[in-house]
C-alpha positions in Angstrom: 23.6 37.5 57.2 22.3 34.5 58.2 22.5 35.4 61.9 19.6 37.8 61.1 17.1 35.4 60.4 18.0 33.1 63.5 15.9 35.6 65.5 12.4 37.9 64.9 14.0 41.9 64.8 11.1 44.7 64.6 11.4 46.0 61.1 13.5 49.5 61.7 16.0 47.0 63.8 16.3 44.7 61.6 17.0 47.4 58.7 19.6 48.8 61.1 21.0 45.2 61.4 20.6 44.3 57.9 22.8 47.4 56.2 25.5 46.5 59.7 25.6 43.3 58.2 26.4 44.1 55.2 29.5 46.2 55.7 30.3 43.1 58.2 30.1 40.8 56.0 31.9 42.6 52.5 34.8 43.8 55.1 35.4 40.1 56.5 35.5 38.9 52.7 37.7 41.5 51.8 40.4 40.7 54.5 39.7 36.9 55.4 42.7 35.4 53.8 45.0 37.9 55.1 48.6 37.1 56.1 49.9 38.9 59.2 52.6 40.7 57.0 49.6 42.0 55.1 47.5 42.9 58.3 50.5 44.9 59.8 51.4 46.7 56.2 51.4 50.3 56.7 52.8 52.9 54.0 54.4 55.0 56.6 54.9 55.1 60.6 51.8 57.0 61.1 49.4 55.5 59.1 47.1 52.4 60.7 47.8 48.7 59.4 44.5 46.9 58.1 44.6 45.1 62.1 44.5 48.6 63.9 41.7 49.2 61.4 39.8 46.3 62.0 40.3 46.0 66.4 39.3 50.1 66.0 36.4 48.7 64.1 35.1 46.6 66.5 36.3 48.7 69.4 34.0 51.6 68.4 30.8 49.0 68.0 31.6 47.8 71.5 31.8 51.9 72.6 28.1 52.2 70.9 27.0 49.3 73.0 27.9 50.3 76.4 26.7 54.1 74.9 22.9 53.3 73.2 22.0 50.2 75.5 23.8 51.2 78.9 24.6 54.9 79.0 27.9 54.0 79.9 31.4 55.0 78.0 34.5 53.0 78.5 36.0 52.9 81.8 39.6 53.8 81.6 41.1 50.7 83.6 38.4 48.1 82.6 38.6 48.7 79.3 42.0 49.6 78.7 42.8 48.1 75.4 39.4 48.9 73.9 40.5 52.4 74.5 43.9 52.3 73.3 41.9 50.8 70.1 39.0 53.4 69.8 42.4 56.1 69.7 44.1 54.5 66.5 47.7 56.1 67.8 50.6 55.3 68.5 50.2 53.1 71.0 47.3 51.1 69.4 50.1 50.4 66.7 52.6 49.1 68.9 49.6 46.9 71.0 48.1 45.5 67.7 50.7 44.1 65.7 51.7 40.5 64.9 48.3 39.1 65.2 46.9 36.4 62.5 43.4 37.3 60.8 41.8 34.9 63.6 42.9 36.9 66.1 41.1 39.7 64.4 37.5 38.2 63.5 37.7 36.5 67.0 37.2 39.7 68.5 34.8 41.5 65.6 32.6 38.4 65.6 32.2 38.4 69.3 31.5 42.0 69.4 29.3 41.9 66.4 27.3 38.8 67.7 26.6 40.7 71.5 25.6 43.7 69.1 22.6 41.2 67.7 21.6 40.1 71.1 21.0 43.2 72.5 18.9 44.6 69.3 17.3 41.0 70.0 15.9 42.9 73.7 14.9 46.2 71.5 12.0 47.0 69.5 11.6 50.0 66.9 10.6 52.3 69.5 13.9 52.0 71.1 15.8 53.7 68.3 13.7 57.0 69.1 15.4 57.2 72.4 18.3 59.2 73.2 21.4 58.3 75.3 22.3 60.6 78.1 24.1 64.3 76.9 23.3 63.4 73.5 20.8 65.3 70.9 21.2 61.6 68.8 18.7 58.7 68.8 19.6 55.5 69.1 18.5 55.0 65.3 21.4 57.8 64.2 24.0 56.7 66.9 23.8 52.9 65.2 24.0 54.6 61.1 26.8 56.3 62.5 28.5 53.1 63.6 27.1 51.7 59.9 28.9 54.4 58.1 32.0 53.9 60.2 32.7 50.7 59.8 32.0 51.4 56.1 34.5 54.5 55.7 37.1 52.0 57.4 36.3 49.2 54.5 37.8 52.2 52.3 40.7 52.5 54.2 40.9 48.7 54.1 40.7 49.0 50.8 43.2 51.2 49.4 45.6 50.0 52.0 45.1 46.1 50.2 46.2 48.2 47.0 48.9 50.0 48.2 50.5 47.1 49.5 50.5 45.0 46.6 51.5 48.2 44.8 54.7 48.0 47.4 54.9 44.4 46.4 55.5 44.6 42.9 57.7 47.5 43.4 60.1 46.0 45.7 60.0 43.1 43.5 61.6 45.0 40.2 
């Protein structure tokens, strides 16, 4: 959270940034020590691995950055993988697979980081707008990307458990 206080937020922005933050920060605690085994764990073909779950992560903050500052949405061929992330299918399972925890926070922290600078350009008034075909503000569009990330630190969560669960099973 530190990161905060390296620049001057208006208050609503840096309340928006704070409570970010804060899911940021207890999700990259709660995976930082990962092994790729561990990442890649899934309980059955069609569920997402904890690495699907973190690149969709920072794949949908990405989305709400081109969306809220830009009125743009991903292109198809530009932003390919970001895309096949965003979708959590098949294919994102296959793509995102093999990849150490680095790999992982690499592209989180570099999304997360641009995601400060551009509140850094913003004041409080800025969360009253609304993007283009949308009856959201700015303010709601980046709580919605809040409460995402945090209903992912769930699924994070329970998937930690189930593969230890797995663990200690297939140890007996």
């Amino acid at each position: 959270m530190k990161k905060l206080y390296d620049k001057k937020y208006s208050n609503k922005i840096f309340e928006v940034l704070f409570m970010l933050e804060d899911v940021g920060q207890r999700m990259m605690n709660s995976v930082k020590d990962l092994s790729i085994r561990e990442l890649d764990y899934a309980p059955n073909p069609s569920i997402n691995s904890i690495g699907v779950v973190l690149v969709h992560i920072s794949s949908l903050e990405y989305y709400y950055q081109l969306y809220t500052f830009s009125n743009k949405g991903f292109h198809p061929k530009k932003h390919k993988l970001w895309t096949i992330a965003l979708e959590m299918d098949k294919t994102a399972r296959q793509e995102f697979k093999e990849e150490s925890i680095e790999f992982y926070l690499e592209i989180y922290n570099n999304v997360r980081s641009n995601t400060l600078n551009l509140f850094s350009e913003v004041d409080d008034e800025w969360l009253e707008n609304f993007s283009i075909n949308s009856h959201k503000n700015n303010y709601f569009e980046w709580l919605h990307v809040m409460e995402h990330q945090s209903q992912h630190l769930g699924q994070i969560y329970l998937l930690k458990r189930l593969y230890n669960y797995q663990c200690k099973t297939d140890s007996i």
